[in-house]
N, CA, C and O atoms as a GROMACS GRO file, in nm:
protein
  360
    1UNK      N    1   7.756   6.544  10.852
    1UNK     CA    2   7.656   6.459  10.791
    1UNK      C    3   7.662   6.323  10.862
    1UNK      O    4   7.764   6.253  10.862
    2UNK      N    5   7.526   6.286  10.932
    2UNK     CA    6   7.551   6.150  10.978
    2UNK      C    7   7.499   6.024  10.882
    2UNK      O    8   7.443   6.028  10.772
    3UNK      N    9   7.539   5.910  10.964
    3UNK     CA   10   7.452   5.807  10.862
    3UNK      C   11   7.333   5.831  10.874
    3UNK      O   12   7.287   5.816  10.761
    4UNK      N   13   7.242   5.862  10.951
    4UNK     CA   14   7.131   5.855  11.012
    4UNK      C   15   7.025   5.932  10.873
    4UNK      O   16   6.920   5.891  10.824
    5UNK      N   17   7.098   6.044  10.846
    5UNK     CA   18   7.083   6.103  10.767
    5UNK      C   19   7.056   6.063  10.592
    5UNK      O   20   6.970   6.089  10.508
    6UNK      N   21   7.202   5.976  10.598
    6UNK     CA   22   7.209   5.955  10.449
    6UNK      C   23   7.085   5.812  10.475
    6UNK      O   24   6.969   5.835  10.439
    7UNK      N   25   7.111   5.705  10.523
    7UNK     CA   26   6.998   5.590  10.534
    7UNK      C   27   6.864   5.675  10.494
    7UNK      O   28   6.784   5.640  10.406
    8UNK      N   29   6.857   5.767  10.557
    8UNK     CA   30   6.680   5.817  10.538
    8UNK      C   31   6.684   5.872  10.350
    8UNK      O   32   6.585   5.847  10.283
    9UNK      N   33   6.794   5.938  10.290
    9UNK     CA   34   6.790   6.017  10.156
    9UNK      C   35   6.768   5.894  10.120
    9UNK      O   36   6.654   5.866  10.084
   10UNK      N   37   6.908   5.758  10.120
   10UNK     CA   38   6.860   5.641  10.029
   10UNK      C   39   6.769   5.606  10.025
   10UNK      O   40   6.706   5.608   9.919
   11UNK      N   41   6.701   5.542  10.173
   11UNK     CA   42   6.564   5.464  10.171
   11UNK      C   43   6.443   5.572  10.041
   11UNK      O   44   6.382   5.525   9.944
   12UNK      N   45   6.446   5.729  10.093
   12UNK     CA   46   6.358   5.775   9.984
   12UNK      C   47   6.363   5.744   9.825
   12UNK      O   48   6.293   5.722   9.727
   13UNK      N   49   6.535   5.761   9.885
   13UNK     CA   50   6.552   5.753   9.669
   13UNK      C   51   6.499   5.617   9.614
   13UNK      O   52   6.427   5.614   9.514
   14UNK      N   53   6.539   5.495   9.687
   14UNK     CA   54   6.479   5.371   9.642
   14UNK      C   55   6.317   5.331   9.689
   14UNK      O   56   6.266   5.220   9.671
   15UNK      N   57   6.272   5.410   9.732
   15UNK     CA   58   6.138   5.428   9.723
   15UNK      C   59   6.062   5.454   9.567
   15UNK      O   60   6.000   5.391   9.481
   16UNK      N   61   6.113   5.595   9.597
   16UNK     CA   62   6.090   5.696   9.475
   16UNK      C   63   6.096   5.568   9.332
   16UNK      O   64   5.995   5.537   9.269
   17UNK      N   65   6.233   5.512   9.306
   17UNK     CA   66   6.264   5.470   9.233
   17UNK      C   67   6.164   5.358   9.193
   17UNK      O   68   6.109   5.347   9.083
   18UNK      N   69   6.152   5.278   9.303
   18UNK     CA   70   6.012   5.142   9.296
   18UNK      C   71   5.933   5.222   9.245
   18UNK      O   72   5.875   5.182   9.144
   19UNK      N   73   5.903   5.350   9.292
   19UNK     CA   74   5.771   5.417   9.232
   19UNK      C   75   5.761   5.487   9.096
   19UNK      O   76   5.651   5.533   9.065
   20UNK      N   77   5.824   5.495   9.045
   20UNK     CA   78   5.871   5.543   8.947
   20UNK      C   79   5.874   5.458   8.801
   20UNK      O   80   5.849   5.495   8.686
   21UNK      N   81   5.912   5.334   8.854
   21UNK     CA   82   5.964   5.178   8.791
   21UNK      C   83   5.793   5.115   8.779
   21UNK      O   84   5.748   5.070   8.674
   22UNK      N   85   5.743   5.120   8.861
   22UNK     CA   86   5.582   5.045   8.912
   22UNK      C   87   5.506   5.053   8.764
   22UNK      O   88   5.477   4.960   8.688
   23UNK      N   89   5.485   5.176   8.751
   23UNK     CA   90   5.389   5.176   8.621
   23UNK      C   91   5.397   5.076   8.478
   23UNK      O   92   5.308   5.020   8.414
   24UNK      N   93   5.530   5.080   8.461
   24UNK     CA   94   5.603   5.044   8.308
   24UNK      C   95   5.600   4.901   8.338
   24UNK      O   96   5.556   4.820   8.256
   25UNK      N   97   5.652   4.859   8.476
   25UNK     CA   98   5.710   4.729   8.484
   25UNK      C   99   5.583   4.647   8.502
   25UNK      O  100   5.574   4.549   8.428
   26UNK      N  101   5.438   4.679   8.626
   26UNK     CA  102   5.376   4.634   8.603
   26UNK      C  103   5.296   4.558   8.464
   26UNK      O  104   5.254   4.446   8.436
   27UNK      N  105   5.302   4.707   8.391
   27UNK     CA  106   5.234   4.710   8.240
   27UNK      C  107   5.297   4.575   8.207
   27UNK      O  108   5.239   4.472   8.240
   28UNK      N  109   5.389   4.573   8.156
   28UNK     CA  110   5.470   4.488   8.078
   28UNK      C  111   5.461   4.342   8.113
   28UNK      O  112   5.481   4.247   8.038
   29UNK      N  113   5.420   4.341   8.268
   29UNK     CA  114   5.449   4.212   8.322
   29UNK      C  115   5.264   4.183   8.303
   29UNK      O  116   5.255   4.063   8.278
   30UNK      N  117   5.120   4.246   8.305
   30UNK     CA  118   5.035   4.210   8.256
   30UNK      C  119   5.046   4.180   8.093
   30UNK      O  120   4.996   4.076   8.050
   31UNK      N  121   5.093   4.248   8.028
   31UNK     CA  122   5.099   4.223   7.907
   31UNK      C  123   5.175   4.108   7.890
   31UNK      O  124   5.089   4.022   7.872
   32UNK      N  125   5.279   4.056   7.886
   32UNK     CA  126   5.351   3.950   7.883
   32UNK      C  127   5.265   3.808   7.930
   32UNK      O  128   5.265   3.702   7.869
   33UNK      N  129   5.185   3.844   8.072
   33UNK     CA  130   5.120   3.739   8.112
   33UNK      C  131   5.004   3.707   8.034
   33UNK      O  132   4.954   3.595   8.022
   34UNK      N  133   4.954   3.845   7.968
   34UNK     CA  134   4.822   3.771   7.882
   34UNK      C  135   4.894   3.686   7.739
   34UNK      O  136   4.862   3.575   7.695
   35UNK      N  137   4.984   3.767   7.694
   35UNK     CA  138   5.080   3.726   7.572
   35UNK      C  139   5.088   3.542   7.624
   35UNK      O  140   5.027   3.445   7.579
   36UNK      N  141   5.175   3.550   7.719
   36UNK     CA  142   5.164   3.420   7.734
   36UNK      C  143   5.068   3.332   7.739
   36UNK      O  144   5.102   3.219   7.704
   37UNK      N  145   4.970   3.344   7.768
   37UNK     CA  146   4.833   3.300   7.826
   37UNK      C  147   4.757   3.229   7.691
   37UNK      O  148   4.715   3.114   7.683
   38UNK      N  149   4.752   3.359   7.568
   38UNK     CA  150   4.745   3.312   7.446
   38UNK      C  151   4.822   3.196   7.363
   38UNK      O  152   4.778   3.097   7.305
   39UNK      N  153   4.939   3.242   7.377
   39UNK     CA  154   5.042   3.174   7.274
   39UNK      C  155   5.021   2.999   7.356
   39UNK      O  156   5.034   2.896   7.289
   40UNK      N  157   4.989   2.996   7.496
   40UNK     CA  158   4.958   2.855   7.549
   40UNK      C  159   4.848   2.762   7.477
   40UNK      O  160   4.847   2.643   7.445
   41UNK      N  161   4.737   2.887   7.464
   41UNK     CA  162   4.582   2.843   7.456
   41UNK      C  163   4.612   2.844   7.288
   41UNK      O  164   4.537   2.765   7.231
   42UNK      N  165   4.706   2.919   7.196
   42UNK     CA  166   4.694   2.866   7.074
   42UNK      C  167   4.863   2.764   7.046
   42UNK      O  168   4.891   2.739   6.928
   43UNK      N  169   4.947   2.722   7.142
   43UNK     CA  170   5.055   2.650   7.133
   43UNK      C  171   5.102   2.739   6.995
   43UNK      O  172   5.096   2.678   6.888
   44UNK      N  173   5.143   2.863   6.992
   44UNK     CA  174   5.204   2.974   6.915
   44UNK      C  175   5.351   2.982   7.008
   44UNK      O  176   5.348   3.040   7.116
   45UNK      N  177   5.452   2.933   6.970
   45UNK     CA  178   5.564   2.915   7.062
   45UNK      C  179   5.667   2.971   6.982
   45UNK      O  180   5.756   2.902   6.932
   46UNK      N  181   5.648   3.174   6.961
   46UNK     CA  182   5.716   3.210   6.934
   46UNK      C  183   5.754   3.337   7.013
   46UNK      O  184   5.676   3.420   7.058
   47UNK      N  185   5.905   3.338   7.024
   47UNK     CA  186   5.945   3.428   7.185
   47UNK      C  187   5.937   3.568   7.164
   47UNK      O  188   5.902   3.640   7.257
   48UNK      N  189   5.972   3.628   7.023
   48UNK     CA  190   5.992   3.772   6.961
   48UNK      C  191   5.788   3.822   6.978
   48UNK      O  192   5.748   3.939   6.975
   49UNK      N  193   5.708   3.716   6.991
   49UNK     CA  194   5.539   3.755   6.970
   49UNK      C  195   5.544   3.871   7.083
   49UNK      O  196   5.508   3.981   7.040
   50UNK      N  197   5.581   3.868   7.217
   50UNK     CA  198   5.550   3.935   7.306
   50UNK      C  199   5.600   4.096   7.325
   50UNK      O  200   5.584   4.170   7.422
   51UNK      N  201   5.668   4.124   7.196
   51UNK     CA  202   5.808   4.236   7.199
   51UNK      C  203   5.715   4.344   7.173
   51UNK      O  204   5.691   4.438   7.249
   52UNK      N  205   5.669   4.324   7.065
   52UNK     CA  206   5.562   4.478   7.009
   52UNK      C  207   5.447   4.491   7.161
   52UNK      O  208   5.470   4.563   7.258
   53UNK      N  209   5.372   4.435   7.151
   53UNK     CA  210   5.260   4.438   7.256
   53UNK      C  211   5.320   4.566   7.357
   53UNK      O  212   5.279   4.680   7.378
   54UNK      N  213   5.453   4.476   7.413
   54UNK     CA  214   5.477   4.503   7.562
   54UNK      C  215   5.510   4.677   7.510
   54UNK      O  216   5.439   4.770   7.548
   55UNK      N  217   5.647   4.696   7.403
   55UNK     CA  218   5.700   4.858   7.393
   55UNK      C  219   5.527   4.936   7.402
   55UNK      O  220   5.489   5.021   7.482
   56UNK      N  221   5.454   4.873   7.296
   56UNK     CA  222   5.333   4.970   7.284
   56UNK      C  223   5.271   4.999   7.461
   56UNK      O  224   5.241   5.115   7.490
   57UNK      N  225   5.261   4.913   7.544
   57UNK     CA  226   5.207   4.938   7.619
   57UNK      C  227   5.288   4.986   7.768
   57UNK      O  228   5.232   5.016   7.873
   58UNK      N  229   5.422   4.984   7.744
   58UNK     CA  230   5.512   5.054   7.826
   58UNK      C  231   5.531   5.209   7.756
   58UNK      O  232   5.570   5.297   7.834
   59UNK      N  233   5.513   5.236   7.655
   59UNK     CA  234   5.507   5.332   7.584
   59UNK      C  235   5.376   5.434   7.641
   59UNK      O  236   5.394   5.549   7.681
   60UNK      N  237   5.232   5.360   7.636
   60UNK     CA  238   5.130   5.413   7.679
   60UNK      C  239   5.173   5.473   7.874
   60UNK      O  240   5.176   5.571   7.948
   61UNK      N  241   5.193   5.361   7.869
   61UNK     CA  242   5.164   5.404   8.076
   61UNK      C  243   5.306   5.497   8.067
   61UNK      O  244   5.296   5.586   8.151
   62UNK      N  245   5.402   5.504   8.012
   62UNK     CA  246   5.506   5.627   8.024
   62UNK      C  247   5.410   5.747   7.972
   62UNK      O  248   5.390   5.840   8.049
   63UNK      N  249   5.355   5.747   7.854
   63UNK     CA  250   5.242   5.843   7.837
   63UNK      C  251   5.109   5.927   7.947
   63UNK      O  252   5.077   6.042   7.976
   64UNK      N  253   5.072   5.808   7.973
   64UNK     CA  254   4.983   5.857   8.120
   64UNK      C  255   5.046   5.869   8.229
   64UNK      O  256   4.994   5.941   8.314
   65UNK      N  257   5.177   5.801   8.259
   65UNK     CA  258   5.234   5.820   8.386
   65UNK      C  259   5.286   5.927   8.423
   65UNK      O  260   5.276   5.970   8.538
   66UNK      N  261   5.378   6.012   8.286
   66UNK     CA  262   5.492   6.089   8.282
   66UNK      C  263   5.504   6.206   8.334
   66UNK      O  264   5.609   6.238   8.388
   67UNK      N  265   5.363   6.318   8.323
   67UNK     CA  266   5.381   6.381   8.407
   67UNK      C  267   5.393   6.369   8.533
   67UNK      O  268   5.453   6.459   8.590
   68UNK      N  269   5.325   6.224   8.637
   68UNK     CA  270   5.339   6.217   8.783
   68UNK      C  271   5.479   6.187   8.735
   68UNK      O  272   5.533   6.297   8.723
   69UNK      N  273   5.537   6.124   8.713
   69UNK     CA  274   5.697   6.071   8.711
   69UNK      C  275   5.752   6.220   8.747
   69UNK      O  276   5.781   6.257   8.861
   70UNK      N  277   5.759   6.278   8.657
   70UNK     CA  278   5.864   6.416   8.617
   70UNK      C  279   5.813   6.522   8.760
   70UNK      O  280   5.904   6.579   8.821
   71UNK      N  281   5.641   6.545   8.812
   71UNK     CA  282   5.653   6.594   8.958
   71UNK      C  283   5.722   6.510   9.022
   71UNK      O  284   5.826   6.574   9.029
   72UNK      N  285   5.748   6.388   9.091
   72UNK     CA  286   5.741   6.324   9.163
   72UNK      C  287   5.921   6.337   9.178
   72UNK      O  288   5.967   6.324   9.291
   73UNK      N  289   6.006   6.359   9.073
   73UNK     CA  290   6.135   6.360   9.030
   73UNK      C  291   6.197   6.512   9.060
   73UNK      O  292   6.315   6.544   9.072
   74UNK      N  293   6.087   6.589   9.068
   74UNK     CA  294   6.138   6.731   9.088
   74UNK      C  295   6.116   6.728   9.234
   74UNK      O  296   6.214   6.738   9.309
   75UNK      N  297   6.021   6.717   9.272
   75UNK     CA  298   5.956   6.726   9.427
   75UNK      C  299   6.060   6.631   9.491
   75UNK      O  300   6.049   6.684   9.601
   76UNK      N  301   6.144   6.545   9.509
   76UNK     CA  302   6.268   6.494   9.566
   76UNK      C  303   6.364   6.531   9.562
   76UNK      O  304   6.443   6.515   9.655
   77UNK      N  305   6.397   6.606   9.430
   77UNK     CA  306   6.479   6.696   9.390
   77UNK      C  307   6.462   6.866   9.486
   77UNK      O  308   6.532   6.894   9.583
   78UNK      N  309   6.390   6.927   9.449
   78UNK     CA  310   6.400   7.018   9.555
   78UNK      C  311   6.397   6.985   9.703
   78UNK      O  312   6.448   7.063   9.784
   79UNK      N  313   6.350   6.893   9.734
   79UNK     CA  314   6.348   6.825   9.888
   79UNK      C  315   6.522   6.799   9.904
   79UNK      O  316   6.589   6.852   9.993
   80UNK      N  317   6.557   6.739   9.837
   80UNK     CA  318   6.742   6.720   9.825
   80UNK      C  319   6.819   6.830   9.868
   80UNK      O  320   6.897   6.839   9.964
   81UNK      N  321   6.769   6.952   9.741
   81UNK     CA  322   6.836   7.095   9.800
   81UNK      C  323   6.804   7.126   9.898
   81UNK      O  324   6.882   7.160   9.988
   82UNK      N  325   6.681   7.122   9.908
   82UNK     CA  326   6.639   7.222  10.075
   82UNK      C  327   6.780   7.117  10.185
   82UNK      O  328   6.885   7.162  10.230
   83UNK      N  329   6.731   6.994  10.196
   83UNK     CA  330   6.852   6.932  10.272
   83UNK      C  331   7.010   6.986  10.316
   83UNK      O  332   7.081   6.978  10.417
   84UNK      N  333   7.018   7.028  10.221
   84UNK     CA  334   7.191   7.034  10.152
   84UNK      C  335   7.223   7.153  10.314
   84UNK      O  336   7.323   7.127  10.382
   85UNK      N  337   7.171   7.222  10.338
   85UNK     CA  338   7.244   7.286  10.486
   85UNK      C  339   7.220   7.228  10.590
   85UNK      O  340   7.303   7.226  10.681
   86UNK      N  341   7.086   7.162  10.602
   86UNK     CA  342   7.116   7.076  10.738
   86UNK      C  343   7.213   6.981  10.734
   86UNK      O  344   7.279   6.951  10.834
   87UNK      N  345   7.233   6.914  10.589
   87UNK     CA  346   7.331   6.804  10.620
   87UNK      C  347   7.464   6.870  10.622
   87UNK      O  348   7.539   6.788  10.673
   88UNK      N  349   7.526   6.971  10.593
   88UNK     CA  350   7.645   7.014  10.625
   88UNK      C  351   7.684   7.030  10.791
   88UNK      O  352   7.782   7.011  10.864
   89UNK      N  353   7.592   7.062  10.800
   89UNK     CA  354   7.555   7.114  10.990
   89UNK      C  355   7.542   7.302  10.961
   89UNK      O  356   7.572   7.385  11.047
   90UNK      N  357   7.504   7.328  10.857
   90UNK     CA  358   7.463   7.463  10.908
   90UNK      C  359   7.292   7.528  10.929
   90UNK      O  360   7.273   7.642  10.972
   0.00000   0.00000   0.00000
């Protein structure tokens, strides 16, 4: 097994992973920004306001996301196994 090898599995896995992460984190970070946006425009300067919003709507995009998540998690996953003899050297 060379490095050459493993550099290319990581770089995928932390790909994968950004991609994986993208949906929820985006969500949360629009939601938060409108949350904020409000609580400015009504000087509502309370920190717990933004908590419900965000689960509900990290909740949703895990909902619409989840099946691409779960292909996207298998399909690297069998790509891994298929690997597993070239990287031995057989």
């Amino acid at each position: 097994m060379n490095s050459a090898a493993i550099l290319k599995i990581a770089t995928q896995a932390l790909l994968l992973m950004a991609q994986l992460a993208a949906p929820m984190v985006l969500t949360a970070l629009a939601i938060g920004f409108a949350v904020s946006l409000i609580q400015s425009i009504t000087q509502i300067q309370e920190v717990t306001l933004s908590f419900v919003p965000k689960a509900i709507g990290v909740s949703i995009a895990l909902i619409v996301c989840g099946n691409w998540m779960i292909e996207q998690l298998v399909t690297f996953t069998q790509y891994l196994f298929q690997q597993i003899p070239t990287l031995l050297g057989g």
